[in-house]
LOMAR-952981 format. One record per residue: x negated, y, z negated of N, C-alpha, C in turn. Coordinates in steps of 0.02 Angstrom, whole numbers, padded with zeros to 5 digits, always signed. Atoms other than C-alpha are relative to their C-alpha. Example, Ala and Ser with C-alpha at 12.3 -4.5 7.8 and 13.67 -1.06 7.14 Angstrom:
2
[r [-00045; -00059; +00000]; [-00615; -00225; -00390]; [-00045; +00060; +00000]]
[r [+00042; -00059; +00003]; [-00684; -00053; -00357]; [+00039; +00055; -00037]]
This chain:
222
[r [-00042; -00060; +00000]; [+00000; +00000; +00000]; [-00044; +00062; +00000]]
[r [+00043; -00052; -00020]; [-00072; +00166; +00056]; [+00024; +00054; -00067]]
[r [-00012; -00059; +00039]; [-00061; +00301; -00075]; [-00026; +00067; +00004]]
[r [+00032; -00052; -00016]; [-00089; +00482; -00094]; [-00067; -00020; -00043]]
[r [+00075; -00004; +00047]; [-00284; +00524; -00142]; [+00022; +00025; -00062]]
[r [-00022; -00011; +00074]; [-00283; +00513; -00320]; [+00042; -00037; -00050]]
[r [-00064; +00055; +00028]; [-00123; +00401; -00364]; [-00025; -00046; -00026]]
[r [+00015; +00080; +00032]; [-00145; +00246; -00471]; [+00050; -00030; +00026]]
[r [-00029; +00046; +00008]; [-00073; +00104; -00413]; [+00053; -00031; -00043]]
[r [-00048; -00004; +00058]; [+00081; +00068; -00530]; [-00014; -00082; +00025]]
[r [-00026; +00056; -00007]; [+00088; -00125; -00602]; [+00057; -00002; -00058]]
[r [-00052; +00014; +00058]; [+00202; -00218; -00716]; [+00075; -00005; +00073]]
[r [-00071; -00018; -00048]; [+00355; -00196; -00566]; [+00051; -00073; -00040]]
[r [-00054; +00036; +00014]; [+00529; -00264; -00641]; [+00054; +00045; +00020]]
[r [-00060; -00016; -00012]; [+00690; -00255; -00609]; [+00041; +00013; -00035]]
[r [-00038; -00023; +00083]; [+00816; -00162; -00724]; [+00041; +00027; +00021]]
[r [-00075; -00016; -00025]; [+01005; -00122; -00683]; [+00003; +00095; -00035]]
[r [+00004; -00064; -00029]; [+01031; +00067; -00645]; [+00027; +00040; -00066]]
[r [-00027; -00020; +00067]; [+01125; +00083; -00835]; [-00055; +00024; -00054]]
[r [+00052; +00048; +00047]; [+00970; +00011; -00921]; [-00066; +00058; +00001]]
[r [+00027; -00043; -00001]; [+00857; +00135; -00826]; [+00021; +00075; -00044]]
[r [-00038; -00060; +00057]; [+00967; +00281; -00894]; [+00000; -00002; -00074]]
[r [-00021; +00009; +00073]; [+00960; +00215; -01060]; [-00094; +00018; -00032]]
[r [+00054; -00007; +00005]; [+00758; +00216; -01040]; [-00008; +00068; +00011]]
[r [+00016; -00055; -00020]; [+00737; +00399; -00991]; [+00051; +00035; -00062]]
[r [-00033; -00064; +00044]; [+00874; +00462; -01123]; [-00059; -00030; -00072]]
[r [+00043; +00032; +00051]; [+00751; +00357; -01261]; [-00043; +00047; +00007]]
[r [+00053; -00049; +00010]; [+00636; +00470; -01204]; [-00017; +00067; -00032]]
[r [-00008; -00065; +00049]; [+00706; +00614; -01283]; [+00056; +00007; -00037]]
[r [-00076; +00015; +00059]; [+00815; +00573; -01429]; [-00002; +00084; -00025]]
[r [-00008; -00045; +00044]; [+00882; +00696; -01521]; [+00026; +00059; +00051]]
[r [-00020; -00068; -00054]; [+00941; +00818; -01367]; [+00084; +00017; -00022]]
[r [-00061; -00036; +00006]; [+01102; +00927; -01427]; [+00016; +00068; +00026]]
[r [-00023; -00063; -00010]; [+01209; +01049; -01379]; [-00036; +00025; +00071]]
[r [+00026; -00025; -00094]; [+01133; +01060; -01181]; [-00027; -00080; +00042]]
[r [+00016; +00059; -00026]; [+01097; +00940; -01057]; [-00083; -00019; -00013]]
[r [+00081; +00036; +00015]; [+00937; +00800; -01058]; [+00004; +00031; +00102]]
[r [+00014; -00005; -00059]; [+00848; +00878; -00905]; [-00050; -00046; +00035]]
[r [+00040; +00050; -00002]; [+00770; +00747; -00804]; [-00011; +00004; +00082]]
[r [+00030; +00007; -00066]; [+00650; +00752; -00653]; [-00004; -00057; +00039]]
[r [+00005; +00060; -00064]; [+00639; +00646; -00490]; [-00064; +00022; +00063]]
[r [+00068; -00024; -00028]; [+00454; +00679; -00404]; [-00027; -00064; +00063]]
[r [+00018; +00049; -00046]; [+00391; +00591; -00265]; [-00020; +00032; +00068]]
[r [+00040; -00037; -00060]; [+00317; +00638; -00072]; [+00085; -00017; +00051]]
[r [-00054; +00038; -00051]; [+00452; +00647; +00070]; [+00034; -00058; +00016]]
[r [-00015; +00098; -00009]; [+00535; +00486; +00117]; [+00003; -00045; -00046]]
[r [+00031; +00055; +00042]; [+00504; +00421; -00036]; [+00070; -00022; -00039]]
[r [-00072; -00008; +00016]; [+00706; +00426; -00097]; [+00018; +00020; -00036]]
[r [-00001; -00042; +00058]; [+00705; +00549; -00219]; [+00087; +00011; -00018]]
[r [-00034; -00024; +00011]; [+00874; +00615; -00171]; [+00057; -00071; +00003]]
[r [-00042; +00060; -00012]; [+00960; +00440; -00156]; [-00002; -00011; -00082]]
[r [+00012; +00005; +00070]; [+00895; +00400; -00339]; [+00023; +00044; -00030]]
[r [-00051; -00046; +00047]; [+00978; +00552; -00410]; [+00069; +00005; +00021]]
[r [-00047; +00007; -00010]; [+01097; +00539; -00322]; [+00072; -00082; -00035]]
[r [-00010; +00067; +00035]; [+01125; +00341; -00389]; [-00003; +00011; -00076]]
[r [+00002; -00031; +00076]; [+01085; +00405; -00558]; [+00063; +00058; -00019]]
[r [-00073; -00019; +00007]; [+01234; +00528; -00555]; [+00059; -00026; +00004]]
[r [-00030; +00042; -00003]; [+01340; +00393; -00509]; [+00022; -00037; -00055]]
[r [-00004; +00020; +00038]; [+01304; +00281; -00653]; [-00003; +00052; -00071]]
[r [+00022; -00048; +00083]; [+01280; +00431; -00802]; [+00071; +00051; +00013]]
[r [-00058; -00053; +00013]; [+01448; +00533; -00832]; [-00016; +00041; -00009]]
[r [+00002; -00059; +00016]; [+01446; +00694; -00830]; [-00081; +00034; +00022]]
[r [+00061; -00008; -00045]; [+01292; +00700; -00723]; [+00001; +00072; +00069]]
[r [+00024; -00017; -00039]; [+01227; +00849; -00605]; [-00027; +00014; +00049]]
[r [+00051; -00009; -00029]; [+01095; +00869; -00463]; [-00019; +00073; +00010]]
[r [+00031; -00066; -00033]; [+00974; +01009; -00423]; [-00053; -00016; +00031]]
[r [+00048; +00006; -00044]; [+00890; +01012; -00270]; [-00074; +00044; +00008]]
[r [+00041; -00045; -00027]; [+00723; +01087; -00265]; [-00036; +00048; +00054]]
[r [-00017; -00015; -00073]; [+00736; +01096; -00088]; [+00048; +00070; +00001]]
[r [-00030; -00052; -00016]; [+00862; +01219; -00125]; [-00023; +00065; -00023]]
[r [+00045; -00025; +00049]; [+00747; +01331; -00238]; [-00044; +00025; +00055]]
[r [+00052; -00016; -00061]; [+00604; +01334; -00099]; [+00031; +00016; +00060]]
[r [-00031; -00011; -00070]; [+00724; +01367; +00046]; [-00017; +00066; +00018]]
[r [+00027; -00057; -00035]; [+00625; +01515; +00153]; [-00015; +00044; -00065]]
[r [+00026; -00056; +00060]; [+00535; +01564; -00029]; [-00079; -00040; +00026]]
[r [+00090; +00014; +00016]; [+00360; +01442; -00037]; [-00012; -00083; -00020]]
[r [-00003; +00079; +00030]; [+00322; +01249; -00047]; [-00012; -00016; -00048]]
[r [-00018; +00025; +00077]; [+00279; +01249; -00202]; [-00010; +00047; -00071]]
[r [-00044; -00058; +00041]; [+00290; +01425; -00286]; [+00040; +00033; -00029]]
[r [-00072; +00008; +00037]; [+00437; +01398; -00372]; [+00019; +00023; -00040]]
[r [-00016; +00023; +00074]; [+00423; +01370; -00554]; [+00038; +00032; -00007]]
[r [-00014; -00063; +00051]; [+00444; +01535; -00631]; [+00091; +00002; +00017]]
[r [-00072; +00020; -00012]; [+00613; +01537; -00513]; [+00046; -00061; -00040]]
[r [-00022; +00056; +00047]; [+00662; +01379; -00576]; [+00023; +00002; -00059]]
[r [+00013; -00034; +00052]; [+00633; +01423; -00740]; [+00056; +00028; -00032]]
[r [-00047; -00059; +00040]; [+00724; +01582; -00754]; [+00091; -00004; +00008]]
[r [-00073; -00009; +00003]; [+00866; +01553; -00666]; [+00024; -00088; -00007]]
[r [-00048; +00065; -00018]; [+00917; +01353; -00674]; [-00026; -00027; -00105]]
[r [+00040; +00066; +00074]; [+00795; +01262; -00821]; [+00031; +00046; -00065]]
[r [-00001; -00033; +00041]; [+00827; +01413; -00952]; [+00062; -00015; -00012]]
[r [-00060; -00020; +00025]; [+00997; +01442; -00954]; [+00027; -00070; -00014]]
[r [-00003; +00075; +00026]; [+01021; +01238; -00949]; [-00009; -00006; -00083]]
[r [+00042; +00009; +00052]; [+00915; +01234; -01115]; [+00045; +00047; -00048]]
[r [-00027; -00055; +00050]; [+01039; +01382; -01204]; [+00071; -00043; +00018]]
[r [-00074; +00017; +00009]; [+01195; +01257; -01143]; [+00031; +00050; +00039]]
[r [-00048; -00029; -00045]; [+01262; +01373; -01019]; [+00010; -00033; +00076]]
[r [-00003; +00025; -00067]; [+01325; +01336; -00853]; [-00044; +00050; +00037]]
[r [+00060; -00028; -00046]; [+01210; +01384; -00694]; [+00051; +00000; +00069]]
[r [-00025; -00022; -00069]; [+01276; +01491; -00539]; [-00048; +00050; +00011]]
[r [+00051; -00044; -00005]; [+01144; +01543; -00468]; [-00022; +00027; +00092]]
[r [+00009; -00019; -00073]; [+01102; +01628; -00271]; [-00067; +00030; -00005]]
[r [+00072; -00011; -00009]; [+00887; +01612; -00235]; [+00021; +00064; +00044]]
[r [+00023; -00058; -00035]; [+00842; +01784; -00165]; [+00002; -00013; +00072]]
[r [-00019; +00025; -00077]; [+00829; +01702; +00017]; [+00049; -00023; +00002]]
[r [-00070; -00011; -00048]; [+00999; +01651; +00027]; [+00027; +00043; +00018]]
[r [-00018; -00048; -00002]; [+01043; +01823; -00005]; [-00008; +00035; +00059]]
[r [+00032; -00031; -00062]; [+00922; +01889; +00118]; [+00017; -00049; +00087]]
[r [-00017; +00041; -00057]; [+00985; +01758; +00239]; [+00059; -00015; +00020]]
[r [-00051; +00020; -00006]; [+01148; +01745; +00223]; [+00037; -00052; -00021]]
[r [-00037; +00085; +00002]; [+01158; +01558; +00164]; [+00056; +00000; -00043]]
[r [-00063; -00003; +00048]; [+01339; +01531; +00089]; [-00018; -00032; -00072]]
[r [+00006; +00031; +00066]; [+01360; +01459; -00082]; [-00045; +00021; -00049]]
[r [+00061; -00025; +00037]; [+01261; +01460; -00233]; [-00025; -00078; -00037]]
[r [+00033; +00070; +00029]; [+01158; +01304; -00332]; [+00064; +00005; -00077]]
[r [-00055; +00000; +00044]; [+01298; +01267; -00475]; [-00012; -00083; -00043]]
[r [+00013; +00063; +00051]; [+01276; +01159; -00653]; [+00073; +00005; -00029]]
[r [-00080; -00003; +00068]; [+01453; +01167; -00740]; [-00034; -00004; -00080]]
[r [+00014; +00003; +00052]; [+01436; +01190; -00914]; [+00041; -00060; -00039]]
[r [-00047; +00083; +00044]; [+01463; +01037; -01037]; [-00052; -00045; +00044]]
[r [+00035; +00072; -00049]; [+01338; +00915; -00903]; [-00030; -00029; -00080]]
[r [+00011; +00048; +00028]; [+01275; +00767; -00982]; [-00083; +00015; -00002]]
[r [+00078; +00030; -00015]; [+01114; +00744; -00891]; [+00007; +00066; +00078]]
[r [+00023; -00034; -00067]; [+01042; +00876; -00747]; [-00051; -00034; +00033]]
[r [+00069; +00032; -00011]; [+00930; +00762; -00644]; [-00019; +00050; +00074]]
[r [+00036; -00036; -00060]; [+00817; +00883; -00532]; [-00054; -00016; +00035]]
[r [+00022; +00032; -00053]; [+00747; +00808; -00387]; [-00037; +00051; +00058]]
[r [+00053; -00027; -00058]; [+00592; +00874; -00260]; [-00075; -00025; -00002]]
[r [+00091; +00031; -00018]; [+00411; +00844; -00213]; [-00011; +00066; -00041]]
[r [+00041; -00050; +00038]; [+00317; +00941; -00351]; [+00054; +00038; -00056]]
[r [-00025; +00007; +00054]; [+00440; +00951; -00495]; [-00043; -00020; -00064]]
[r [+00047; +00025; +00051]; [+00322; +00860; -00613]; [-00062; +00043; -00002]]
[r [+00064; -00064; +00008]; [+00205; +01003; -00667]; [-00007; +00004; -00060]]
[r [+00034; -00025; +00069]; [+00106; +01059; -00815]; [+00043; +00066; -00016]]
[r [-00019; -00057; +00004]; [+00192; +01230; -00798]; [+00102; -00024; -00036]]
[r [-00063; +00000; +00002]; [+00370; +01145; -00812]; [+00013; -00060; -00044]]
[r [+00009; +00049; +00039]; [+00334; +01010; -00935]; [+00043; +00023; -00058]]
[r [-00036; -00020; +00056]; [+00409; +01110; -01104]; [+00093; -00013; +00023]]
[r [-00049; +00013; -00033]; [+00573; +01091; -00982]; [+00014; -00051; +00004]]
[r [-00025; +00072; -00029]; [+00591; +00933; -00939]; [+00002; -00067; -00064]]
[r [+00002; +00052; +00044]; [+00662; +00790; -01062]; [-00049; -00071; +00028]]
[r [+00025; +00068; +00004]; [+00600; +00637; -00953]; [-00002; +00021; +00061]]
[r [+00012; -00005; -00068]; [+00532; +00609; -00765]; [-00013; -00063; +00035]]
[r [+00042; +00054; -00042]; [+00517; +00491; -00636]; [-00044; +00011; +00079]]
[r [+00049; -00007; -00045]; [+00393; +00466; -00508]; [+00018; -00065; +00056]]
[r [-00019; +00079; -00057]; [+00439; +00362; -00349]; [-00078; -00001; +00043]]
[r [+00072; -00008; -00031]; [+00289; +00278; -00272]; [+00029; -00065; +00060]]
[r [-00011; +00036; -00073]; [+00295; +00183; -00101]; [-00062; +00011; +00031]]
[r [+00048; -00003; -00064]; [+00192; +00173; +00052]; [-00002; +00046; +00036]]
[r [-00001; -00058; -00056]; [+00132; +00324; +00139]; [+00028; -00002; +00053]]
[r [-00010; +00015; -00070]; [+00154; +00253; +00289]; [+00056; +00008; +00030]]
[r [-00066; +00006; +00015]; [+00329; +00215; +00268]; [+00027; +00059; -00010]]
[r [-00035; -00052; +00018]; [+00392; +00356; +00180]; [-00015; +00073; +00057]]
[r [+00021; -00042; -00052]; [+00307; +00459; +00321]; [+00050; -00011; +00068]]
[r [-00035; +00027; -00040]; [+00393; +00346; +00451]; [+00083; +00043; +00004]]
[r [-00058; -00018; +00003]; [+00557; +00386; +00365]; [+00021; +00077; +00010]]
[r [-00012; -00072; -00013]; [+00523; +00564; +00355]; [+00015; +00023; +00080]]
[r [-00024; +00016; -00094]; [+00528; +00571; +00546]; [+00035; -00006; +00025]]
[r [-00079; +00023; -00049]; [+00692; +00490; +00580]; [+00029; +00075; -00023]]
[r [-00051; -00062; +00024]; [+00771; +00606; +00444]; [-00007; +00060; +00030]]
[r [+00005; -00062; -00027]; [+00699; +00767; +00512]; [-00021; +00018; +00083]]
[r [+00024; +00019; -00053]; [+00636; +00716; +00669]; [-00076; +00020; +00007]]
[r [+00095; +00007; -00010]; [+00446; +00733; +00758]; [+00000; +00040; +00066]]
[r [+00001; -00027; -00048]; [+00462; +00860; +00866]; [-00062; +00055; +00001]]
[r [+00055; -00036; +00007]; [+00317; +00982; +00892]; [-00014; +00052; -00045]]
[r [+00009; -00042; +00071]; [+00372; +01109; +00764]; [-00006; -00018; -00077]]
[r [-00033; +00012; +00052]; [+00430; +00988; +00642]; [-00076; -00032; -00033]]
[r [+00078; +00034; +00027]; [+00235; +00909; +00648]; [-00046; +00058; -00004]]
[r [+00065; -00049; +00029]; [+00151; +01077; +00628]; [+00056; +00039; -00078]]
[r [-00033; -00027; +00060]; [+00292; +01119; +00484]; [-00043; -00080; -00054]]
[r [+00028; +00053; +00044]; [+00223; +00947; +00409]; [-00076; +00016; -00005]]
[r [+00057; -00016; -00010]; [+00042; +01004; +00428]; [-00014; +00044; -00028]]
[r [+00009; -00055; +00033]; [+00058; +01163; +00348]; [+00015; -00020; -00079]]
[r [-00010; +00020; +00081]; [+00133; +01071; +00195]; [-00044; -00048; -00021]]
[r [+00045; +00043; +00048]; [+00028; +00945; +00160]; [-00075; +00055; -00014]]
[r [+00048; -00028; -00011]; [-00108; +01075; +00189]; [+00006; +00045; -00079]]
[r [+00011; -00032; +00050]; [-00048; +01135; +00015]; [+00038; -00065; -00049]]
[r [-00038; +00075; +00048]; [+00050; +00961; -00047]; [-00067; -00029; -00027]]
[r [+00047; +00020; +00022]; [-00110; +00897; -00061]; [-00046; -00008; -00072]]
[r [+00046; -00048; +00045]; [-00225; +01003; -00176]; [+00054; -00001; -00060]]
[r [-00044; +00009; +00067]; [-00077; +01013; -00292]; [+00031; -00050; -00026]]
[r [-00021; +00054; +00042]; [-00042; +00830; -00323]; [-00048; -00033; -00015]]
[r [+00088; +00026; +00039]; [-00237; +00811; -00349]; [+00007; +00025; -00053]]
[r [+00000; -00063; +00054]; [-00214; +00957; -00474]; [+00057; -00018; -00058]]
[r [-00024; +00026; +00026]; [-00059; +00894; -00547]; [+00009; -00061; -00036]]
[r [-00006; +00077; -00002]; [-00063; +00711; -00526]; [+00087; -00025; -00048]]
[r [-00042; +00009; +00037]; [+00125; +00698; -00579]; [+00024; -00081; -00015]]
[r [-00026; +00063; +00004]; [+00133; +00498; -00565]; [-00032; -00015; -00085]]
[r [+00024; +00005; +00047]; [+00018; +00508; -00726]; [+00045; +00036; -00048]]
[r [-00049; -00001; +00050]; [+00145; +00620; -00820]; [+00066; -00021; -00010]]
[r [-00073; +00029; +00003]; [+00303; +00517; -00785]; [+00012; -00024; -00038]]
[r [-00017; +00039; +00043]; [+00395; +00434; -00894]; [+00015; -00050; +00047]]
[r [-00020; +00061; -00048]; [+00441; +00302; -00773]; [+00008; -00019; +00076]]
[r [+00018; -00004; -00071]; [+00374; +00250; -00603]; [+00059; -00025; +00047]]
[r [-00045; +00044; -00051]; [+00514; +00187; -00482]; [-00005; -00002; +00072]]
[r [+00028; +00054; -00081]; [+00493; +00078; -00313]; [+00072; +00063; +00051]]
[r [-00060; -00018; -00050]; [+00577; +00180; -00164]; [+00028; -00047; +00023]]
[r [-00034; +00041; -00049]; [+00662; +00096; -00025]; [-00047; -00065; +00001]]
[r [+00057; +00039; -00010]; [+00586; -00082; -00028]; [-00041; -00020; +00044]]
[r [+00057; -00009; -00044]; [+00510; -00067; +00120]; [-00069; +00069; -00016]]
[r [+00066; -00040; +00044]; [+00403; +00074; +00040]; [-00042; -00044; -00040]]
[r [+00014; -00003; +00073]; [+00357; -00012; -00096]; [-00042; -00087; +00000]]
[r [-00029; +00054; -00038]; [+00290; -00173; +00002]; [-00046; -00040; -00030]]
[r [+00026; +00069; +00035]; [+00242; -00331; -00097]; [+00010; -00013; -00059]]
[r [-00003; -00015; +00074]; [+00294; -00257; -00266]; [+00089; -00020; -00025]]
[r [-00061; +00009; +00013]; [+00474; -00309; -00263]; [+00034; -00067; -00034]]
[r [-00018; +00065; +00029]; [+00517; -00434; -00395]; [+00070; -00029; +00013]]
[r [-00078; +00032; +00005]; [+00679; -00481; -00316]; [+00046; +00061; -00027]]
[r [-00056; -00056; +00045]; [+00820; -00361; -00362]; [+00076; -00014; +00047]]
[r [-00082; +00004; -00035]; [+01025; -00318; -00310]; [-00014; +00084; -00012]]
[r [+00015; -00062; -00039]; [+00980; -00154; -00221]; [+00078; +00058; -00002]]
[r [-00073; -00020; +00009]; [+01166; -00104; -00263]; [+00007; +00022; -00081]]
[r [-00014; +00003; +00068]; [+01153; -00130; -00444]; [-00066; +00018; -00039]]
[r [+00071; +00006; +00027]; [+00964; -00131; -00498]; [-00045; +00048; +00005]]
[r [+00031; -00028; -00024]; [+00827; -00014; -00488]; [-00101; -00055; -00023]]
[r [+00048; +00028; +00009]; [+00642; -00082; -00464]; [-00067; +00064; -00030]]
[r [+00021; -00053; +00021]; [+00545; +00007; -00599]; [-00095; -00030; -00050]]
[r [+00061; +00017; +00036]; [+00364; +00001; -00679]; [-00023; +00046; -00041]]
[r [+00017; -00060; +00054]; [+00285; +00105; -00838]; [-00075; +00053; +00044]]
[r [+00015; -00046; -00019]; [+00195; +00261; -00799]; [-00086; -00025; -00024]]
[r [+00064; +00011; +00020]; [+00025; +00253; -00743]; [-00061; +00032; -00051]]
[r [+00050; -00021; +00057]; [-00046; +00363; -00874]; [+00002; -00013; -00057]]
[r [-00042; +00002; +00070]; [+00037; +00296; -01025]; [-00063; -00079; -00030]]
């Protein structure tokens, strides 16, 4: 399996029903009242970040998503935080609900706004470069999806396609994805590594029910 420079190898891989995981990530931060457990989903393109929170809202009542994708939209690939921060993670952390419109939608027109209802359970916030030193005091628990470059590259491709802009828009990001997941290394601060699509993830799959299960291993820095 190809990994980014830097990544450890995750072992231990088992299989653990999608409840079971949830029950592991709220362990991680007992004692959370009065606001939601905020919980990251980190990983490189392709890797199924938004399927996994999305599956994780499914099984957890009163569940969330926030896209980081929507955060960086015509602001900075990974100049975020402070945004983040002020307007989504904070007001989470005081128990209020979050309606919030990034400065570039404004300036762009994009409809809508990123929206938490107040009362959530669990906010699970999902993007490449979520898992940071800067955003750590934030975050109750995190996971880290690890797969096959190769793969998750592959997939990136169908989803967005491979057209000549879309491979110098990929070129410009890794040209800063890079340096900051050397610098970070967020698979080392996860609380819990999980297998993408099992074709990502390829030889590590102890068997599972891809419906019901998630294929998960302990965090390589722990």
């Amino acid at each position: 399996m190809r990994l980014r420079p830097g990544e450890t190898e995750a072992v231990g891989w088992r299989a653990v029903a999608v409840l079971e995981a949830v029950r592991q990530l709220c362990d991680a931060a007992p004692g959370v009242t009065g606001r939601p457990r905020v919980i990251a989903i980190d990983g490189r393109g392709g890797a199924g970040k938004t399927t996994l929170a999305e599956r994780l809202r499914g099984a957890a009542p009163g569940s969330a998503v926030v896209h980081t994708d929507d955060i960086a939209w015509n602001h900075a690939c990974f100049d975020w935080g402070a945004v983040l921060v002020e307007n989504i993670l904070r007001p989470l952390h005081r128990g209020e609900a979050v309606d919030f419109r990034p400065a570039a939608w404004i300036a762009h027109d994009r409809p809508r706004s990123i929206t938490v209802p107040a009362g959530a359970d669990f906010v699970w916030v999902e993007g490449t470069g979520i898992i940071r030193e800067e955003l750590s005091p934030w975050l109750d628990a995190s996971v880290w999806m690890q797969g096959d470059l190769d793969e998750q590259e592959r997939l990136s491709a169908v989803r967005d396609g491979d057209s000549p802009a879309q491979r110098e828009h990929v070129a410009n990001w890794l040209l800063e994805e890079l340096p900051f997941m050397l610098r970070e290394q967020p698979w080392a601060r996860a609380t819990m590594i999980v297998a993408g699509p099992p074709q990502t993830n390829q030889g590590h799959d102890p068997g599972h029910d891809p419906e019901t299960e998630l294929v998960v291993a302990p965090a390589t820095g722990q």
